[in-house]
C-alpha positions in Angstrom: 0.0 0.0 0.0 1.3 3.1 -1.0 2.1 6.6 1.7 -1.2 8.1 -0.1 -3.3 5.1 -0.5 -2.1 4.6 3.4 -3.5 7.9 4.6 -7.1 7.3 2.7 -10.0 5.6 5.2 -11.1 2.7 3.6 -14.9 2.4 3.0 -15.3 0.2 6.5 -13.1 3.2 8.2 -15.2 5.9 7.0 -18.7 3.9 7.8 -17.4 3.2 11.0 -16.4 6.9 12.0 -19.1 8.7 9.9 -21.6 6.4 12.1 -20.1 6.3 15.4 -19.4 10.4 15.4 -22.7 10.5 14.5 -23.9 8.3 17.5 -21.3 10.9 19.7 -23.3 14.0 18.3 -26.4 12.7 19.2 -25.8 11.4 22.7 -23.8 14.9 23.2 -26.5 16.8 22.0 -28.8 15.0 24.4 -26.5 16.3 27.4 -26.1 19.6 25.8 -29.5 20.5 25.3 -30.1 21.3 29.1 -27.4 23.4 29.3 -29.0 26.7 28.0 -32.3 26.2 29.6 -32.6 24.2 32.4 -32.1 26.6 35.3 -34.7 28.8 33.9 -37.1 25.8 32.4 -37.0 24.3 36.5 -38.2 27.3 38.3 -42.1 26.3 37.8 -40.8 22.8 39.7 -40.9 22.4 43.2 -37.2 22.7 44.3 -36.4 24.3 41.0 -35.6 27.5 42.8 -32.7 26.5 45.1 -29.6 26.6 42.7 -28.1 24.0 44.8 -30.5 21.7 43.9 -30.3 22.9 40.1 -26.7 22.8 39.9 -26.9 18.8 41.8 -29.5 18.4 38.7 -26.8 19.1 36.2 -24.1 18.1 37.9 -25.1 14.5 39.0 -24.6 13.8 34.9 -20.8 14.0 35.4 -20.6 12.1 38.9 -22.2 9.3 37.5 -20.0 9.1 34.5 -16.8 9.6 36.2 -17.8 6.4 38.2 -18.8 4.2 35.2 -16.6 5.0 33.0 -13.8 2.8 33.7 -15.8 -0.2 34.7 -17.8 0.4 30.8 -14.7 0.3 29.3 -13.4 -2.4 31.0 -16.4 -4.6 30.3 -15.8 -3.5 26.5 -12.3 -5.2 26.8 -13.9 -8.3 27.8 -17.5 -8.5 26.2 -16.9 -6.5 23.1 -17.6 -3.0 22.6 -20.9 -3.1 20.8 -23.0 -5.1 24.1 -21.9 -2.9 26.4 -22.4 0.5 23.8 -26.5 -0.8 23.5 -26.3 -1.6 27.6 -25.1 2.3 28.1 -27.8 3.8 25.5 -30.8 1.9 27.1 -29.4 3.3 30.5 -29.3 6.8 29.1 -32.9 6.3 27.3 -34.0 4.8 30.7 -33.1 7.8 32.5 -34.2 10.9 29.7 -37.9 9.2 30.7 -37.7 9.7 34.0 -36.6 13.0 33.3 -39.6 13.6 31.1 -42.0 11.8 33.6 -40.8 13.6 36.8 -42.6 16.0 38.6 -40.3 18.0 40.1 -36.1 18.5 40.2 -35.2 15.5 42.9 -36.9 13.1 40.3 -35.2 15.0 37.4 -32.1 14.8 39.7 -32.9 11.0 39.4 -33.1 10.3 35.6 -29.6 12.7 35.0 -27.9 10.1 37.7 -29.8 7.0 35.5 -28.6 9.1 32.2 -24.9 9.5 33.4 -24.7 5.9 34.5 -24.7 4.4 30.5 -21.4 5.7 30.3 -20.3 5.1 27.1 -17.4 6.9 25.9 -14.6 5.0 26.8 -16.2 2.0 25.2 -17.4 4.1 22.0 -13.6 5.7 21.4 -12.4 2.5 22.0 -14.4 1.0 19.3 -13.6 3.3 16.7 -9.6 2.7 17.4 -10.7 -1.0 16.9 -11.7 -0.2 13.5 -9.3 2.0 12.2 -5.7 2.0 11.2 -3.1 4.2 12.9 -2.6 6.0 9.9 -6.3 7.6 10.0 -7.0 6.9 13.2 -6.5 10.3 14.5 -8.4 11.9 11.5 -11.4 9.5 12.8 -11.0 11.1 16.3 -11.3 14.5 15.1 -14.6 13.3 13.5 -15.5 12.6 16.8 -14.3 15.6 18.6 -15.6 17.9 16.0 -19.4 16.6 16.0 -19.3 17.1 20.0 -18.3 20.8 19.4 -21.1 21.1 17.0 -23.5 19.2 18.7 -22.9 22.3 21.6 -23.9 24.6 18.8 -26.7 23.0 17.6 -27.8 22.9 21.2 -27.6 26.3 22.0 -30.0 27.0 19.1 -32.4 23.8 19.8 -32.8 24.2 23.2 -35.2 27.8 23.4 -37.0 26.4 20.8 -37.6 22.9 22.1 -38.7 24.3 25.5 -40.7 26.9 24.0 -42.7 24.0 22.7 -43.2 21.2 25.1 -41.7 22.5 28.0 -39.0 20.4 30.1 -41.3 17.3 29.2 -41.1 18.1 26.0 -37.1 18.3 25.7 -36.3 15.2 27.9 -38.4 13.5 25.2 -36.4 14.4 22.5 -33.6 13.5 24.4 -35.1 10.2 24.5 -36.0 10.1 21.3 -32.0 10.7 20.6 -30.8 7.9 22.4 -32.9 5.8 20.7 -31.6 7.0 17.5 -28.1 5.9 19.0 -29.2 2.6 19.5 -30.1 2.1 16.1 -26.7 3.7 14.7 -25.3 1.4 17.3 -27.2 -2.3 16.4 -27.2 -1.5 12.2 -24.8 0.9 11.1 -21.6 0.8 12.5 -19.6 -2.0 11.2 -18.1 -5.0 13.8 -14.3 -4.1 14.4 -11.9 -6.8 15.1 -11.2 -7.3 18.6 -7.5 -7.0 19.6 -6.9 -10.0 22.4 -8.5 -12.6 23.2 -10.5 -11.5 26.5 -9.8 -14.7 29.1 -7.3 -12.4 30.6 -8.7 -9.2 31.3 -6.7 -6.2 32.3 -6.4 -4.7 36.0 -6.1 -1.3 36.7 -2.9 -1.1 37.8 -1.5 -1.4 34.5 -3.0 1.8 33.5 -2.5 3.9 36.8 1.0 2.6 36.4 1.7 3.9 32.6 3.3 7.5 32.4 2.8 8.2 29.4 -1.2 7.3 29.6 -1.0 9.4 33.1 0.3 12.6 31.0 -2.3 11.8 28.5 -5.2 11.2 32.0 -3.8 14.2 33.3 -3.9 16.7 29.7 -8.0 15.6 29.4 -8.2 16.8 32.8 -6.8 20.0 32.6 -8.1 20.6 29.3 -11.6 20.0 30.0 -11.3 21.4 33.5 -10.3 25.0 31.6 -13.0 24.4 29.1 -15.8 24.5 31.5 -13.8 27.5 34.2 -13.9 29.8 31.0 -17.6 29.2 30.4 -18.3 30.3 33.9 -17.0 33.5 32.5 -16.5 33.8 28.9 -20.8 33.8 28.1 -21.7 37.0 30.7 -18.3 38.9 28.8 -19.5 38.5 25.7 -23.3 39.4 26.4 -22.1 42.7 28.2 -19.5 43.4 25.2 -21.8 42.9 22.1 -25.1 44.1 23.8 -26.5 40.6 23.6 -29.4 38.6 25.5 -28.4 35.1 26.8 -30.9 33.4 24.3 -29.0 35.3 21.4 -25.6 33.9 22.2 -25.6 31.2 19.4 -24.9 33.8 17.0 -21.6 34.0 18.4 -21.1 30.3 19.3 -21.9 28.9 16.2 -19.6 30.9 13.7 -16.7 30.1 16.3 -17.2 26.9 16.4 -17.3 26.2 12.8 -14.7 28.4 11.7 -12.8 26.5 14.8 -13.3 23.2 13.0 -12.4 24.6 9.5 -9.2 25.9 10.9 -8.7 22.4 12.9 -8.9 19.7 9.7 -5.4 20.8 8.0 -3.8 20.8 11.4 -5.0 17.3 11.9 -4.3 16.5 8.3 -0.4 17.5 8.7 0.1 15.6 12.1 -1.1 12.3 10.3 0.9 12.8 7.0 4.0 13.8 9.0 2.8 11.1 12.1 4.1 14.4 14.2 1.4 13.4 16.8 3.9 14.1 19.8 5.0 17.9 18.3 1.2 18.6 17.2 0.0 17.9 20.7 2.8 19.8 22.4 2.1 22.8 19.7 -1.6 22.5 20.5 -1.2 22.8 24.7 1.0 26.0 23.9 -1.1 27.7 21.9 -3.6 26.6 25.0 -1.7 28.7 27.0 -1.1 31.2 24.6 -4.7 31.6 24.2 -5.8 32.0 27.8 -3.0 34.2 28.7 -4.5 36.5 25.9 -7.7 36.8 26.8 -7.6 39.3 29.7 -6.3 41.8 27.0 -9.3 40.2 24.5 -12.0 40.6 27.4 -12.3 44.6 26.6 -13.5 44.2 23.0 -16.2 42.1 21.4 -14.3 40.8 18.4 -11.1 40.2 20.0 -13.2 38.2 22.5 -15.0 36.1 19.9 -11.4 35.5 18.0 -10.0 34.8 20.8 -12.7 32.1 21.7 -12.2 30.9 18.0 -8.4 30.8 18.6 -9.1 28.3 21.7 -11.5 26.1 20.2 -9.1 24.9 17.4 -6.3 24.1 20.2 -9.2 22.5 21.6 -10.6 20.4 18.7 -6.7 19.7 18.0 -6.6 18.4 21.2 -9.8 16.1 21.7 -9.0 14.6 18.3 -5.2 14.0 19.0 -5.8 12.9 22.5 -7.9 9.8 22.8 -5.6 8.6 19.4 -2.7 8.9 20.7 -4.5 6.8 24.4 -5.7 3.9 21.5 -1.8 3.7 20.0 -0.1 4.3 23.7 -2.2 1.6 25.2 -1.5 -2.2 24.8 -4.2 -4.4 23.2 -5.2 -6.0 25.6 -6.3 -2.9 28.2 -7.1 -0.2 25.8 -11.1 0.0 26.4 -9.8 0.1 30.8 -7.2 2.9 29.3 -9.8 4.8 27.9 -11.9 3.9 30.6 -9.7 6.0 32.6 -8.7 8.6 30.3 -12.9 9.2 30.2 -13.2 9.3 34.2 -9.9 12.0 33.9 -12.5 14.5 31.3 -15.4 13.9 33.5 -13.8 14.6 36.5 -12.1 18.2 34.7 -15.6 19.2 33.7 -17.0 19.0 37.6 -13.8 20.3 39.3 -13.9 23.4 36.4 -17.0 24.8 37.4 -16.9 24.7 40.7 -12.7 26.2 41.1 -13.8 28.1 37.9 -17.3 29.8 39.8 -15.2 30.2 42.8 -12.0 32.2 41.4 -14.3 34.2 39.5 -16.4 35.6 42.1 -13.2 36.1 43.8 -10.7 37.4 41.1 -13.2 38.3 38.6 -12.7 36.7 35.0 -9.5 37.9 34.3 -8.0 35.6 37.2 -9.7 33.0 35.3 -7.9 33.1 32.3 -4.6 33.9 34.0 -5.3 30.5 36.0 -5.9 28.7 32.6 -2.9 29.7 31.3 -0.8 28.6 34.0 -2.4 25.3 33.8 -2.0 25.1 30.5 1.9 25.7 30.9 2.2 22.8 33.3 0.5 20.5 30.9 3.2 21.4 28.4 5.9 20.4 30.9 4.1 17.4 31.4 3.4 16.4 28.1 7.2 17.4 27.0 8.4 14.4 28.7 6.1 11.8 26.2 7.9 9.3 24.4 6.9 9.4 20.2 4.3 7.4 19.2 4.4 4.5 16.8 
């Protein structure tokens, strides 16, 4: 096989990733979708006016994942990835009904718990490593990572319009209705991937935890993720107060960004597989991180500079949820990599918790400013810890 030919998906690769991006999107979209509205949508539910019980509401999501990823994607090691994909979507279809059914937030509180529980990632990235080669693989994961970032965008559009028609019932339906697309994608469209080992063996945790370079990798989705959701504490009110706008009119900035961000992402990806320069496209990508958020104090005092700069941070950051969970599939051995991605899952969950709550904190402290300085600096000691990876294969 020629260096071109190489770097082409075959037609299995590309129905694999077309399908199980698409099966991403839509399970994304189902958690996004509550984002914009929910803490206005709950206040005609009893308990829907104590934030504490809201944020618990949203927040639960995430908890439960963190905890299931790793025994998901260990079960996908050992059963196969497609079982335990359907057992994950019925939890989450399970869950978007109690939603829809409940009465008031503890019961909605309930279903989100149910909903984070079919946690699938791990076993879904895992899947898609299975069925492509290492030459494509990463351009497969940016599939992935960029239908998440537009299934945010679609999101902030849906969600007004969804509520504005059936209410919270009616969105947790859809939501419903979502999953059970997934499960479809999942039983008929994606194509079965080889698996790697046999599974009479199956892997313990201790041969991740004790892996450094899948640690840096653990501890980069962490940070990343945990500096995605710190600057959304912030980065929404600034941009409302700078360009005059209402909260339900902030798609109109969201969704250019994010698809000029994706735009600008492809021949970045493109470059790192044809030179396989994973190592110095991920390093690049965590500096311009840093770069970004150490900017954006200077950015926060005019509208455009703001919105550049947010479209300067989501192409480090579609760079970097395409080029991380590739290089976790090639890093891992075989025979653990569902358990390393497992892992590498529980590491973006927990980022996405601990950023809203150090990121809510700091900014009522600091104001936003300190936010982005505090980014920054995290950013910079990801770089030193991703500086010491070993090149990929």
């Amino acid at each position: 096989m020629s260096a071109v030919s190489s770097l082409k998906m075959t037609p299995d690769e590309r129905r694999a990733s077309v399908a199980l991006a698409g099966l991403f999107a839509c399970r994304m979209l189902g958690l996004f979708l509550l984002l914009p509205v929910f803490a206005v949508a709950a206040r005609g539910l009893p308990g829907g006016d104590d934030p504490a019980r809201v944020g618990l509401a949203l927040g639960i999501y995430g908890l439960t994942q963190a905890f299931m990823q790793i025994p998901f994607g260990l079960a996908s090691d050992r059963w196969g990835r497609r079982p335990v994909v359907l057992a994950g979507l019925v939890l989450f279809v399970a869950g978007s009904i109690v939603c829809a059914l409940a009465g008031d937030v503890f019961w909605i509180t309930v279903g989100r718990a149910i909903q984070g529980a079919g946690a699938i990632s791990a076993a879904v990235t895992a899947w898609l490593a299975d069925a492509t080669r290492d030459e494509v693989r990463t351009r497969a994961m940016a599939m992935v990572g960029g239908s998440i970032g537009l299934a945010f965008a679609a999101s902030l559009v849906l969600a007004p319009v969804l509520v504005g028609w059936g209410g919270l019932p009616g969105l947790f339906w859809t939501i419903a209705c979502l999953g059970l697309a997934c499960i479809a994608v999942a039983c008929w469209v994606v194509p079965d991937a080889p698996r790697a080992v046999p599974q009479a063996a199956p892997a313990r945790p201790r041969q991740v935890l004790m892996h450094r370079d899948l640690l840096r990798l653990n501890a980069g989705v962490f940070v990343l993720h945990m500096i995605q959701v710190a600057l959304f504490v912030v980065v929404p009110a600034l941009l409302a107060r700078l360009g005059g706008l209402a909260a339900q009119d902030l798609w109109k900035v969201y969704l250019p960004v994010i698809v000029l961000s994706f735009v600008l992402m492809v021949p970045v990806i493109f470059a790192a597989e044809k030179r396989r320069a994973h190592r110095g496209a991920l390093r690049a990508a965590v500096a311009g991180l840093a770069l970004v958020c150490a900017l954006m104090p200077l950015a926060s005092h005019g509208f455009f500079a703001m919105a550049a700069a947010l479209t300067g941070f989501f192409v480090v950051f579609n760079v970097l949820e395409a080029l991380q969970p590739s290089l976790v599939s090639r890093t891992a051995p075989p025979a653990f990599k569902g358990l390393a991605l497992g892992f590498y899952n529980t590491a973006q969950a927990a980022g996405l918790f601990l950023g809203g709550t150090a990121g809510g904190r700091l900014a009522s402290a600091a104001g936003p400013s300190a936010v982005f300085l505090a980014a920054a600096g995290l950013a910079l000691l990801w770089l030193a810890l991703a500086w010491g990876m070993k090149p990929v294969r």
